[in-house]
C-alpha positions in Angstrom: 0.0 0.0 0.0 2.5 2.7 1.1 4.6 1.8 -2.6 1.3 2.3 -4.6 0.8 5.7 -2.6 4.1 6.8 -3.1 3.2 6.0 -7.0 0.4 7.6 -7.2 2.1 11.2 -5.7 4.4 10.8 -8.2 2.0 10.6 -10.9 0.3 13.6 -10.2 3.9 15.2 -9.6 4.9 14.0 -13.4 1.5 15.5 -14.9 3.2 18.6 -16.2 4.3 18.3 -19.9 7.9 19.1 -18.7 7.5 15.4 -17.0 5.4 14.0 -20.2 9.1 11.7 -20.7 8.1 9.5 -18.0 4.7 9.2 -17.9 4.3 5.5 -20.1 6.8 4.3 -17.2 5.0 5.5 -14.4 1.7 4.0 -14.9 3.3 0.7 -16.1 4.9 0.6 -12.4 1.6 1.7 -11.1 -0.2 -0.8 -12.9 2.2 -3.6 -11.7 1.7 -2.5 -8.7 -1.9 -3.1 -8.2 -1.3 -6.4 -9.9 0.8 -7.6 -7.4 -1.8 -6.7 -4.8 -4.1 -8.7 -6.5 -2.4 -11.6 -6.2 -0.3 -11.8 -9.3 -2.8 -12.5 -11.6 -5.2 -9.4 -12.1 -7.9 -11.9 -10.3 -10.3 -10.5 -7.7 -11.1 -12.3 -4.6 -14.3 -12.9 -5.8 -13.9 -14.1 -9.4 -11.3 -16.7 -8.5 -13.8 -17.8 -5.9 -16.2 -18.0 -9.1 -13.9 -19.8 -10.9 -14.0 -22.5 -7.9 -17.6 -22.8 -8.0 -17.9 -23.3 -11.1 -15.1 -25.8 -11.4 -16.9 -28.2 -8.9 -20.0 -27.6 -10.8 -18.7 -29.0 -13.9 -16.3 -31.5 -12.1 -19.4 -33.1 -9.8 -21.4 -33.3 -12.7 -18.7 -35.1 -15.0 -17.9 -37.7 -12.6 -21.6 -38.3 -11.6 -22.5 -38.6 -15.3 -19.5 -41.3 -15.5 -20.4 -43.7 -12.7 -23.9 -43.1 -13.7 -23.4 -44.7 -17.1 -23.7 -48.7 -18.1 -21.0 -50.1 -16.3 -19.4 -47.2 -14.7 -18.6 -49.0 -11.7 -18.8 -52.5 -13.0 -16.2 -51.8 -15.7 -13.9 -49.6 -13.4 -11.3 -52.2 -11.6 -11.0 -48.5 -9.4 -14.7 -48.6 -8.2 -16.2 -51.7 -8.9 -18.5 -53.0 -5.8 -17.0 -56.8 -5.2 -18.7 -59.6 -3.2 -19.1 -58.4 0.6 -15.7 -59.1 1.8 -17.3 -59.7 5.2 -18.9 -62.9 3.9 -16.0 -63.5 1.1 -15.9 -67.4 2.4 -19.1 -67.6 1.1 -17.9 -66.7 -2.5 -15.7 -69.1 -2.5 -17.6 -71.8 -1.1 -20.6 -71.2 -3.9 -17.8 -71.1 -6.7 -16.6 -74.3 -5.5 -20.0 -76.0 -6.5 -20.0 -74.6 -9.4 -22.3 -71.8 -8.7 -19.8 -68.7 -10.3 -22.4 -67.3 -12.6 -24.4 -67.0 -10.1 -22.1 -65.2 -7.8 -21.5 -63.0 -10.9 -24.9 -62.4 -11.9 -25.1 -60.9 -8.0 -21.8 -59.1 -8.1 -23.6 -57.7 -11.4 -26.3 -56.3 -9.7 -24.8 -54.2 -6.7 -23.1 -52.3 -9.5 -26.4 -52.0 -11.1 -27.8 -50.1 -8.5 -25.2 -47.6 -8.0 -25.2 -46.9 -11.0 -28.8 -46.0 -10.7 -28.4 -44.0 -7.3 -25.4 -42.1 -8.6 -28.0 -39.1 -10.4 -29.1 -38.5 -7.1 -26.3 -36.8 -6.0 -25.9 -34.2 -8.1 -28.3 -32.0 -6.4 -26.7 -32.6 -3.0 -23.0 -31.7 -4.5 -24.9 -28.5 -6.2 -26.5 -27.8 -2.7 -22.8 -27.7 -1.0 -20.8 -25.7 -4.2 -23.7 -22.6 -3.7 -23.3 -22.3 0.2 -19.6 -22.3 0.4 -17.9 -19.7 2.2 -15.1 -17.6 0.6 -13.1 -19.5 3.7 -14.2 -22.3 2.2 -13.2 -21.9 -0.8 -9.7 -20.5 0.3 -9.0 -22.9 1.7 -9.8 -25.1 -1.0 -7.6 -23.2 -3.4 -4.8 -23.2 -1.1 -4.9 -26.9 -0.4 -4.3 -30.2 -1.9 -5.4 -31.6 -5.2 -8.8 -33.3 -3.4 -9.0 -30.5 -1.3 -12.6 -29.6 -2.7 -13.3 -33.5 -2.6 -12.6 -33.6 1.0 -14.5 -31.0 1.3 -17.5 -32.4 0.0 -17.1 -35.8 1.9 -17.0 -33.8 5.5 -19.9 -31.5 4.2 -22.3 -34.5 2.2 -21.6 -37.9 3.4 -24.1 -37.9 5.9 -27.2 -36.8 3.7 -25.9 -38.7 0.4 -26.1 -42.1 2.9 -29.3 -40.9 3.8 -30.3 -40.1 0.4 -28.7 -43.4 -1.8 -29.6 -45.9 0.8 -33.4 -46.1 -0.3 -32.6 -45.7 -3.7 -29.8 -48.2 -3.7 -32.4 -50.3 -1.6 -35.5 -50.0 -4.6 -32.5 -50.4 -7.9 -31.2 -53.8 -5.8 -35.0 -55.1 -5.7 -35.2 -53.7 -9.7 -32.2 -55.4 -10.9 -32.7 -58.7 -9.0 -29.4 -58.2 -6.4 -31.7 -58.6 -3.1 -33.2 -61.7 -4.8 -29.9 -63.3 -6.6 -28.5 -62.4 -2.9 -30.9 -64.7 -0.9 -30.5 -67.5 -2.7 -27.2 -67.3 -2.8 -27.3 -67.6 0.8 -30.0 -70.1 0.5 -27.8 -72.5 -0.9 -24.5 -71.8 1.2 -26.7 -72.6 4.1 -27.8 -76.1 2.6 -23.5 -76.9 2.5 -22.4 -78.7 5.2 -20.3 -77.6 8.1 -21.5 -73.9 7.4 -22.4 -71.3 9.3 -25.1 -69.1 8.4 -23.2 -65.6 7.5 -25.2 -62.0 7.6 -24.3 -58.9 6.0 -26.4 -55.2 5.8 -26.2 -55.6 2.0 -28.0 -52.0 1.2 -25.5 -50.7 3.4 -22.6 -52.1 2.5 -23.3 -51.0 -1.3 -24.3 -47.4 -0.4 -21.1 -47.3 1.6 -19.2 -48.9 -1.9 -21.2 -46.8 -4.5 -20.3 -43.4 -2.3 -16.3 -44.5 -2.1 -16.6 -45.1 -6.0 -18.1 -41.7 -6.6 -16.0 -39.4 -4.0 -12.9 -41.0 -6.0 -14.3 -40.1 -9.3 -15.2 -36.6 -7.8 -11.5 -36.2 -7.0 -10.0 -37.3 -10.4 -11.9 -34.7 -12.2 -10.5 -32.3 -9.6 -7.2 -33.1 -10.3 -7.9 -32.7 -14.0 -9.2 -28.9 -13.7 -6.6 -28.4 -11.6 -3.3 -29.6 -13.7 -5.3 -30.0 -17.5 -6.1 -26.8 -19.5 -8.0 -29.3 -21.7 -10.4 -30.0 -18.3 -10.9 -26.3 -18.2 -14.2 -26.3 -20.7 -15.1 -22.6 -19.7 -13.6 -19.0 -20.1 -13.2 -18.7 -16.4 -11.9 -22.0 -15.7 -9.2 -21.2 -18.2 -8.8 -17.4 -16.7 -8.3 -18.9 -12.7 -6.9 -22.2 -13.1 -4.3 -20.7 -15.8 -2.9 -18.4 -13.6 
């Protein structure tokens, strides 16, 4: 502050057309001033804080429209929901009679119904962009490359849970996983020397298909963050380039 006032006296000291020499210097030097104030980059506060919104806007909606697609989780090793690792004994026990496309066919389904949850969370991830604080949002900026998904996670887990479990609960019952599921277990029962497992299975694959999707939420992140090709709008280019 005390340089840019220093310029700005000399400015109106240099206005005389004795001083007309120096004046093209002078306000270059005054207008790298201000620049530097701003942060480097010319940028107000509140336009890089634009820039952020809109970035999670367009990142949320990318990766939601990518697990949300046939086979977004089946067909992603990263995401894919597997057999309930808590009852994994009884996956191999079925296999072992000869019962694999049947554990399949189930394995199938759980990714079925994320895939039909996933839409739902759009709104939820729009909800959270539109009442961040500009703390929020500094923070964001200054932190790592999933800072804005960990953000998200501390600010939506609770009411995506809320929100898929239902939904996950109705698409299982749609696609058959609830009812491939119970005989499964029907007929691991009926082996001998077993015991009887239980597993919350519309729990365990809301807690999958909301792992799957907050990892997809932070890839795209990354993307805006170190691709210019990511950057699909004028101010994503303007913030994230500088």
């Amino acid at each position: 502050m005390r340089r840019l006032l220093a310029i700005s006296a000399l400015i109106s000291l240099l206005a005389s057309p004795a001083y007309a020499g120096f004046w093209d210097d002078v306000k270059k030097e005054l207008k790298e001033t201000v620049k530097e104030q701003k942060g480097g980059d010319g940028l107000s506060e509140e336009k890089v804080i634009a820039g952020l919104k809109e970035a999670l806007d367009v990142g949320t909606k990318k990766a939601v429209e990518k697990v949300s697609s046939l086979d977004g989780y089946y067909r992603n090793p990263r995401i894919k929901i597997p057999f309930p690792p808590k009852i994994d004994k009884t996956a191999i026990a079925l296999r072992k009679i000869g019962l694999d496309k049947e554990v399949d066919r189930f394995v199938l389904s759980m990714n079925r119904a994320a895939e039909r949850a996933a839409p739902r969370a759009v709104d939820i991830f729009v909800s959270a962009i539109k009442g961040m604080s500009f703390t929020d949002a500094r923070n964001i900026l200054q932190g790592d490359e999933t800072a804005a998904t960990e953000f998200f996670r501390s600010r939506t887990s609770k009411e995506l849970s809320s929100l898929f479990r239902p939904v996950i609960s109705g698409a299982m019952d749609e696609v058959g996983g609830t009812r491939n599921f119970k005989k499964l277990m029907k007929k691991y029962s009926a082996l001998p020397f077993v015991k009887e497992e239980y597993v919350d299975l519309d729990g365990y694959v809301t807690g999958k298909a909301l792992e799957g999707l907050f990892l997809m939420v932070g890839e795209e992140e990354k993307k805006i963050r170190k691709d210019p090709a990511a950057r699909v709008t004028e101010l994503l280019r303007q913030v994230f380039g500088n």
